[in-house]
C-alpha positions in Angstrom: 0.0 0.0 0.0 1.5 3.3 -1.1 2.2 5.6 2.2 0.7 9.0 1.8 2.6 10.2 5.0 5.8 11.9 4.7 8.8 10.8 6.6 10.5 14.6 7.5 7.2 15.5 9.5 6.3 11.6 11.3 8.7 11.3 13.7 7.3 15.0 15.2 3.6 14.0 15.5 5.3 10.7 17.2 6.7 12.2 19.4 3.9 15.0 20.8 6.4 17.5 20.0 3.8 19.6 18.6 1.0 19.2 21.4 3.4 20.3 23.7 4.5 23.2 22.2 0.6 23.9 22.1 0.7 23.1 25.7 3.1 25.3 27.0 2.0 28.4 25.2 -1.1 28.1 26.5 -0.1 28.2 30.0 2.7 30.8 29.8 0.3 33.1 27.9 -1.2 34.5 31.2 2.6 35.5 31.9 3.1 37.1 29.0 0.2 39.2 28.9 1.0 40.3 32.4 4.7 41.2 31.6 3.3 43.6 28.6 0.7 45.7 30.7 3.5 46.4 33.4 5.8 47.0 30.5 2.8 50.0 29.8 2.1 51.0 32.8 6.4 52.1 33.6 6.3 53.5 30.1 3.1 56.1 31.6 5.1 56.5 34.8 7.7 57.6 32.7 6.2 59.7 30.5 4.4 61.1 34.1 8.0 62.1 35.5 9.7 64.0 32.3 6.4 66.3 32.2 6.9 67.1 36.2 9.5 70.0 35.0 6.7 71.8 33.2 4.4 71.5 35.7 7.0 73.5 38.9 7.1 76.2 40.2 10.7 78.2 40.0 10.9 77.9 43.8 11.2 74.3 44.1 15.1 73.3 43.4 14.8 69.5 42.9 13.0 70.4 39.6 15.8 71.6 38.0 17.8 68.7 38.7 16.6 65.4 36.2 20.2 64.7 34.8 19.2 60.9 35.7 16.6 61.4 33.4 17.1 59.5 29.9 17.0 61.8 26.7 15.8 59.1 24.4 12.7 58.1 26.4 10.3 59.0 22.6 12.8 56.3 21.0 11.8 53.8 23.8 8.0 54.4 24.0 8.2 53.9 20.2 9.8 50.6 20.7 8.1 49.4 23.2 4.5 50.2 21.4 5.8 48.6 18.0 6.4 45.6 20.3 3.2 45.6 21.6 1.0 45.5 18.0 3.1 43.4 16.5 3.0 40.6 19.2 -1.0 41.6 19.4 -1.0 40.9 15.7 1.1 37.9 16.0 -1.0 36.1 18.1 -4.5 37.1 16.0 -3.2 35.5 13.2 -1.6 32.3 14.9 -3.2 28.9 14.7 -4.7 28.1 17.7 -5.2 24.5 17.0 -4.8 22.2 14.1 -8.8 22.9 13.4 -8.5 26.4 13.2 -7.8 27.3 9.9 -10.3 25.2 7.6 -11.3 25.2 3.9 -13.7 23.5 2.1 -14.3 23.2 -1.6 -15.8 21.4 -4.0 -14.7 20.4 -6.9 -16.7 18.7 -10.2 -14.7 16.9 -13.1 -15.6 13.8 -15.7 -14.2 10.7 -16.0 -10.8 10.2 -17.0 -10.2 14.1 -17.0 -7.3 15.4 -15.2 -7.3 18.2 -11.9 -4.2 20.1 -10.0 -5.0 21.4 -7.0 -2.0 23.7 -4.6 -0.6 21.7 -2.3 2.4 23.9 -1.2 3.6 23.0 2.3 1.9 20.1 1.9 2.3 18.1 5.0 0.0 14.8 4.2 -3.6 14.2 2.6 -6.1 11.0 2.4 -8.7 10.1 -0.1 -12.0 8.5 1.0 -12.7 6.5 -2.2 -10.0 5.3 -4.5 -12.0 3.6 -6.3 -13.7 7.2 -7.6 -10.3 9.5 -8.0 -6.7 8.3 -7.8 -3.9 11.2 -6.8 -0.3 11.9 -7.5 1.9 14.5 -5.7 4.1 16.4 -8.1 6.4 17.6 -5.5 8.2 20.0 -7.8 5.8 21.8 -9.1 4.0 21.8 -5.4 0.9 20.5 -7.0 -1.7 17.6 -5.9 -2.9 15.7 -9.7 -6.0 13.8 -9.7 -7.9 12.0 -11.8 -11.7 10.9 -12.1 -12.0 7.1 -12.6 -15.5 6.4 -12.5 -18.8 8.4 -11.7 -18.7 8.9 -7.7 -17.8 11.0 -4.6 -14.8 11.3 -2.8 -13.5 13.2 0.0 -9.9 14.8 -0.8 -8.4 16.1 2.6 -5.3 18.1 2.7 -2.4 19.3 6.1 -0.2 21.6 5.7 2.5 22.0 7.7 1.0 25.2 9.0 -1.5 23.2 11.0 -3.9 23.9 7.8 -6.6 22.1 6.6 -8.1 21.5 3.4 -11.0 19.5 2.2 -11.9 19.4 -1.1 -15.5 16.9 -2.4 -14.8 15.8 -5.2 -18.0 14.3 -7.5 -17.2 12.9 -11.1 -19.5 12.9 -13.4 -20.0 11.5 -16.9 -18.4 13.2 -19.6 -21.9 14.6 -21.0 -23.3 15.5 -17.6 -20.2 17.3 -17.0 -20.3 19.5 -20.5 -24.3 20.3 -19.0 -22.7 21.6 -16.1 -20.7 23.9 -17.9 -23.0 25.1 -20.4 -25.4 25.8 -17.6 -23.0 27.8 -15.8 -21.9 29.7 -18.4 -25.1 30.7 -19.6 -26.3 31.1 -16.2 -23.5 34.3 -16.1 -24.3 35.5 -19.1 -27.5 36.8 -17.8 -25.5 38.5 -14.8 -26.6 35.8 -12.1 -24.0 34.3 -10.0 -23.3 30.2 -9.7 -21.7 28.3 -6.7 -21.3 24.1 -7.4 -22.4 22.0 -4.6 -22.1 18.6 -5.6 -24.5 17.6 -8.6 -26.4 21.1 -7.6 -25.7 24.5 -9.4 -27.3 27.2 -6.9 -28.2 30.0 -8.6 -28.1 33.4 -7.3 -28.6 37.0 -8.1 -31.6 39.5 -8.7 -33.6 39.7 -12.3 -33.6 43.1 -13.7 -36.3 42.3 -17.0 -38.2 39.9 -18.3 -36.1 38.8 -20.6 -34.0 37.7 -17.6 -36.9 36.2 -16.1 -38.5 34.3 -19.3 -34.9 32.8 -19.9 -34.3 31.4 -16.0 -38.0 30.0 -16.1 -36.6 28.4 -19.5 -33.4 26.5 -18.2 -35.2 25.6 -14.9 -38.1 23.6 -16.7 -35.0 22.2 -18.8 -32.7 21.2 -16.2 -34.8 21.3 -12.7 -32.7 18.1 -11.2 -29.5 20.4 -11.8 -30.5 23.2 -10.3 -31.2 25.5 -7.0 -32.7 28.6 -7.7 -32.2 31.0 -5.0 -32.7 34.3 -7.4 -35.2 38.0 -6.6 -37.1 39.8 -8.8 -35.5 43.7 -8.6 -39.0 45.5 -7.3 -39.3 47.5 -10.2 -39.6 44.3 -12.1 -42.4 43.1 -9.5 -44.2 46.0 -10.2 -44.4 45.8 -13.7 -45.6 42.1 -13.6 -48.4 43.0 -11.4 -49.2 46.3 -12.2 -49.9 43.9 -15.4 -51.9 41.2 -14.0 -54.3 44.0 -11.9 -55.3 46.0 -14.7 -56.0 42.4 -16.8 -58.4 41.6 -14.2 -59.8 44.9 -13.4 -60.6 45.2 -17.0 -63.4 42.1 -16.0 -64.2 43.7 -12.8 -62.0 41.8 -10.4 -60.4 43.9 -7.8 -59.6 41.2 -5.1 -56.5 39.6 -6.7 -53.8 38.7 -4.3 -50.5 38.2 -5.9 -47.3 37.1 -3.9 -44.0 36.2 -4.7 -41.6 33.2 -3.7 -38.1 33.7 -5.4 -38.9 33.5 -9.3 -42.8 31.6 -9.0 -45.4 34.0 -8.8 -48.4 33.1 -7.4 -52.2 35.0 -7.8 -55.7 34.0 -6.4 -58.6 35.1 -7.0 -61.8 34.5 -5.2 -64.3 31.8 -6.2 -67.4 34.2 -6.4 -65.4 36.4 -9.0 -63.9 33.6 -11.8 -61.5 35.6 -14.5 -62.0 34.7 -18.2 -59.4 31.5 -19.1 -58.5 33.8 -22.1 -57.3 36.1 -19.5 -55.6 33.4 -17.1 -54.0 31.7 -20.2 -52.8 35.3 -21.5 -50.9 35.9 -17.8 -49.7 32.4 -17.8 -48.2 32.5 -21.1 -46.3 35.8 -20.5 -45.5 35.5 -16.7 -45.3 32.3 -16.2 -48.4 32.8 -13.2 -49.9 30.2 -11.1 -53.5 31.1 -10.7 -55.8 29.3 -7.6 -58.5 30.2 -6.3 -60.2 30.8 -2.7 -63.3 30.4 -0.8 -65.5 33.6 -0.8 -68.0 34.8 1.7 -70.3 36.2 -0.9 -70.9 32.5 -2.8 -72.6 31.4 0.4 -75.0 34.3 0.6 -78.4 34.9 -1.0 -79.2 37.4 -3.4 -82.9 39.3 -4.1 -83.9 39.7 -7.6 -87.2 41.8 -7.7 -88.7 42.2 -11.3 -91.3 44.6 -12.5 -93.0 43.7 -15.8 -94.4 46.6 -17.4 -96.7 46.7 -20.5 -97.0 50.0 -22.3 -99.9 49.7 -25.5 -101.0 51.7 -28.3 -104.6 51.2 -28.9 -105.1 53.4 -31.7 -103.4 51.4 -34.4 -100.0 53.2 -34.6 -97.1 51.9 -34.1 -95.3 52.0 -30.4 -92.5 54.5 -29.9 -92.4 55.3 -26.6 -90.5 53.1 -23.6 -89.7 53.5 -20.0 -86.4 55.3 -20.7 -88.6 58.3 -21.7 -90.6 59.0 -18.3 -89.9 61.8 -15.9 -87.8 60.3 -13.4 -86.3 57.4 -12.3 -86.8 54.0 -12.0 -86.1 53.0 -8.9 -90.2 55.2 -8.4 -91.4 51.9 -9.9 -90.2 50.0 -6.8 -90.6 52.5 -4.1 -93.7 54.3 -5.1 -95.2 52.3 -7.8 -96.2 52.6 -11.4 -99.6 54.6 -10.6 -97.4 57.5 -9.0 -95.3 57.5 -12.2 -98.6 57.6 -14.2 -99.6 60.7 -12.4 -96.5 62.1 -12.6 -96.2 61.4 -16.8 -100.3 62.0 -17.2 -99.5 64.1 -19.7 -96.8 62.8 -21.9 -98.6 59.6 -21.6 -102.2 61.0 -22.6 -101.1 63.3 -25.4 -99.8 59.4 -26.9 -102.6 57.6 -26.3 -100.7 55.0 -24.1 -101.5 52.6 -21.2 -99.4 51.3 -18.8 -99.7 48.3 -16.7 -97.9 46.3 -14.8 -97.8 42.3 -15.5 -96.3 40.7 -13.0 -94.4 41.7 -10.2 -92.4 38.8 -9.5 -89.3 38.4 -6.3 -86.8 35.6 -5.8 -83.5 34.7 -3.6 -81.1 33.0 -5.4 -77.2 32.0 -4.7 -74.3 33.0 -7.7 -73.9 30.9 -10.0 -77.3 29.0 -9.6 -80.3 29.6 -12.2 -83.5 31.3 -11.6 -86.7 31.1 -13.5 -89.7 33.3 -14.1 -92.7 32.1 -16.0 -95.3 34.7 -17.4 -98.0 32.9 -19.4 -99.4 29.3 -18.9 -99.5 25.2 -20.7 -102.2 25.6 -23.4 -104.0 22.1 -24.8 -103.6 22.1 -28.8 -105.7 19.2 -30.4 -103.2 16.1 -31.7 -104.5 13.8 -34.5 -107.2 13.8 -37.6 -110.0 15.5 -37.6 -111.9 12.7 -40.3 -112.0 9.9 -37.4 -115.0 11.9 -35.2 -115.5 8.6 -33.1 -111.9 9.2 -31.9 -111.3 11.4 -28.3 -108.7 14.2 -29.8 -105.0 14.1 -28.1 -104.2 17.4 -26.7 -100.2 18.7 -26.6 -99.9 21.1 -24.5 -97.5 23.9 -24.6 -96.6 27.0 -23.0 -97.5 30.3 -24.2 -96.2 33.6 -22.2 -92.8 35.1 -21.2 -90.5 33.0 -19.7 -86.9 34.5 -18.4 -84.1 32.4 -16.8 -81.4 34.3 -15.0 -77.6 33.8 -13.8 -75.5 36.1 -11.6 -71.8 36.3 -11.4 -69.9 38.7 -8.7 -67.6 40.9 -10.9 -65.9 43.2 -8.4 -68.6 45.0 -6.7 -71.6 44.5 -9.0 -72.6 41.7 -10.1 -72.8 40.3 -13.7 -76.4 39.0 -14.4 -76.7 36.4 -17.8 -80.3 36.3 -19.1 -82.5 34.1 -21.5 -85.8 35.6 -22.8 -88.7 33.6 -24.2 -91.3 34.7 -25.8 -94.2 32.6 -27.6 -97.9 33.2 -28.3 -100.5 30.9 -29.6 -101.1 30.5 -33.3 -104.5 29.8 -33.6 -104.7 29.3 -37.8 -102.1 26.6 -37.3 -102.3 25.2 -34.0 -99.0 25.4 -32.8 -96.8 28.5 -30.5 -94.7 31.0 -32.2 -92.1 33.3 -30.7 -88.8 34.9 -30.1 -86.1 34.4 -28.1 -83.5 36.8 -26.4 -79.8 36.3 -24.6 -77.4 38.5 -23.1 -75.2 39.6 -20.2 -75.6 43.1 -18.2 -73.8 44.4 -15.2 -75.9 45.3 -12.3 -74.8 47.8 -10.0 -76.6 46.6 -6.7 -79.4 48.3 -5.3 -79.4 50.3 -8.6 -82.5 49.5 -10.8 -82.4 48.5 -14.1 -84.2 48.3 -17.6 -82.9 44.5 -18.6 -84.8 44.1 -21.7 -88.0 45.1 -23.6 -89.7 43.0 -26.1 -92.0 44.9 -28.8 -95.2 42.8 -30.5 -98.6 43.6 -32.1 -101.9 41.9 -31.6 -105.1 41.7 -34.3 -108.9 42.8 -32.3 -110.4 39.3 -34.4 -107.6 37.1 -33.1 -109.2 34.5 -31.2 -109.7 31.9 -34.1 -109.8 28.6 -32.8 -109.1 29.2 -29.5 -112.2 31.6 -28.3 -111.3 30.9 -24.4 -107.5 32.3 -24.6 -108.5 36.0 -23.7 -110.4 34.6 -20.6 -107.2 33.0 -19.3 -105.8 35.6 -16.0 -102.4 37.4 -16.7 -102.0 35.1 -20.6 -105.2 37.2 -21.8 -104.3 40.5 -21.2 -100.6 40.0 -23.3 -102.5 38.4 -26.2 -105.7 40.0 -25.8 -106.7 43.5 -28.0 -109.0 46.0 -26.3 -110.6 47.1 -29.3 -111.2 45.9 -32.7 -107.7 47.3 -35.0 -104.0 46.7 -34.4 -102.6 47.1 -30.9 -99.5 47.0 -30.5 -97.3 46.1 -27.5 -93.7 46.7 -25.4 -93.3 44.1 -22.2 -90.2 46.0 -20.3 -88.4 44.0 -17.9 -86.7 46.3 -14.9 -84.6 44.6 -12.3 -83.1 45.5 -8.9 -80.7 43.0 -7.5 -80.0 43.4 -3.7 -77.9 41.9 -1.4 -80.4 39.4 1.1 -79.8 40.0 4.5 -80.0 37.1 7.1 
């Protein structure tokens, strides 16, 4: 076995020469240090004695006499204080013990590639695995040579003859893991961050400046995650671009509870389940910042919202066509809801009568309902129509009913503050010529300020005095006959307006 000891320095640590040199420093340091502040204190009793001159009188006679007094005392306090720092310094910068003074490093090669690491005053060293690195000491050049053998780790631990030590891990990778490494690295500090090897681990540090920086880091860690620690800030001005972004996308749909928080280069933003962002939007910040989105539970989900309706029916009896609506009364219409429609009657009598309009209201219909749950109104009712032929008299008719009337279904969203209210309007009417129901239908989306009335839609239609056909009992049906029904014999025609208040239901 080859002897990685050196035969000039054995015989010493044999011996114990070296503890007891430690040994007996330590105990006549307490007599040194003494010796030095007496040594300070005589040099201040000296100094003391030479100034006594300036300080007498002319009538005292033994002040005139200090021939025993040296005339080179500044040369000895100068000597004596030089003495002083140095020894100070000397024994600052002494080893106190052979663990003192400790390096570690690590260090990364391939197999079958080559290393020299310093090993002046090199006193002895060990390796922990030979099988992983094999070593040779070049003691002419001073240098240590190893070599990588196979993939591994090894410990590399160096002595000086100082009383040094120096470790050194030493991992050895394959030859194309190792050229990752140094691609990584190098284009790691292109981009101005900072890398320090630890083992199969490059940590990253430094602070990212623009998003250029950013996009590229997020890049090589999705690449290379196993290789790499990322301990690297975003420069504030940078955070505030990114969410100065992200706020005004969502405040553009009316969300303005986003929390956004940052954890080295991830970003993180939730938003609150009552108050859901587009996916356009969330894909659009994902794709560009790299954002991971989550929602959170919201108070306002769990709560129950009024919806109170007023269906007003303006007609025209006189056979012209309708061009007035509720957007051209004196007032406003949250009147409809707190005072009624006769008080806005009285208070339009004469806009109203110089038209030849009346107004009525239809239905006045309330409900509580929960976001993102469906509501329905109906207006109208089933109606039988007769199923079958007509030729086979013997034969009871099959009747298919149907429903004739106004039927709405609303949604709400929260969006922000207000609340974002989908709607579906359907509206059919009896034909009586060919037995079967005819009609329109209407979709959209409106946001509702709450407690802030609304016109939501208004559906337009005309109705014939000699309508009744087949169907001679229709007019006598409640609510259904008064939408379909004519109160005179020429054209009437018709506007159903639809305003809605949506307020918050209190418990």
């Amino acid at each position: 076995m080859k002897n990685y000891f050196f035969a000039e320095s054995s015989w010493i640590s044999n011996l114990g020469v070296v503890p007891l040199f430690l040994f007996s420093a330590f105990l006549l340091e307490p007599a040194l240090t003494l010796l030095l502040d007496l040594t300070f204190f005589v040099i201040l009793v000296f100094e003391t004695i030479f100034n006594l001159p300036n300080r007498c009188g002319a009538s005292i006679k033994f002040c005139n006499n200090l021939n025993y007094l040296l005339s080179f005392w500044h040369n000895v306090k100068v000597f004596l204080a030089g003495l002083l720092i140095s020894t100070l310094y000397a024994h600052a910068k002494a080893p106190q013990n052979s663990d003192t003074l400790v390096s570690m490093q690590n260090v990364i090669i391939s197999t079958g590639e080559h290393r020299e690491i310093q090993a002046q005053g090199l006193r002895e060293f060990t390796i922990g695995n030979k099988e992983v690195i094999s070593s040779k000491h070049q003691r002419k050049t001073k240098k240590l040579l190893i070599k990588g053998k196979r993939q591994g780790f090894s410990e590399l631990i160096l002595w000086t003859k100082k009383g040094e030590k120096h470790t050194y891990k030493v991992y050895v990778l394959s030859k194309l893991k190792y050229l990752r490494f140094l691609h990584l690295t190098e284009t790691l500090q292109k981009i101005g961050l900072q890398t320090e090897i630890a083992g199969p681990i490059i940590i990253v540090h430094g602070v990212l400046h623009t998003l250029d920086q950013y996009r590229l880091i997020k890049k090589i860690r999705k690449e290379n995650d196993k290789y790499l620690h990322i301990k690297v800030h975003f420069n504030q001005l940078l955070k505030n671009k990114i969410i100065g972004a992200v706020y005004k996308a969502f405040f553009d749909e009316y969300i303005d509870t986003i929390q956004c928080e940052f954890e080295l280069i991830t970003i993180y933003c939730r938003y609150p389940e009552s108050n859901i962002p587009a996916n356009s939007t969330l894909k659009e910040m994902q794709q560009r910042y790299a954002i991971k989105f989550n929602s959170y539970p919201d108070q306002s989900r769990f709560r129950n919202f009024k919806i109170k309706m007023k269906l007003i029916q303006i007609e025209k009896m006189n056979g012209e066509e309708l061009n007035f609506g509720l957007d051209q009364i004196n007032g406003n219409l949250g009147e409809l809801f707190n005072s009624g429609l006769m008080n806005v009657i009285e208070k339009n009598k004469f806009s109203i009568g110089q038209r030849k309009l009346h107004l009525s209201t239809l239905a006045e219909p309330e409900m509580l309902i929960k976001l993102e749950e469906q509501g329905v109104v109906e207006v109208g009712s089933n109606i039988p129509f007769q199923v079958g032929s007509e030729n086979n008299k013997d034969a009871l008719p099959a009747l298919n009913w149907k429903f004739a009337g106004l039927k709405i279904k609303i949604k709400i969203l929260k969006r922000g503050k207000d609340i974002q209210l989908k709607y579906k309007t359907e509206f059919t009417r009896p034909d009586t010529k060919n037995s079967m129901i005819t009609g329109s239908k209407e979709s959209g989306t409106a946001l509702v300020p709450l407690n802030r009335p609304l016109q939501l839609f208004q559906i337009g239609f005309k109705t014939l005095g000699h309508g009744e056909g087949r169907l001679p009992w229709l007019g006598s049906i409640p609510l259904l006959g008064r939408i379909f029904k004519s109160n005179s014999n020429k054209s009437t025609y018709k506007k159903i307006s639809g305003v809605i208040i949506i307020q918050e239901n209190e418990i």
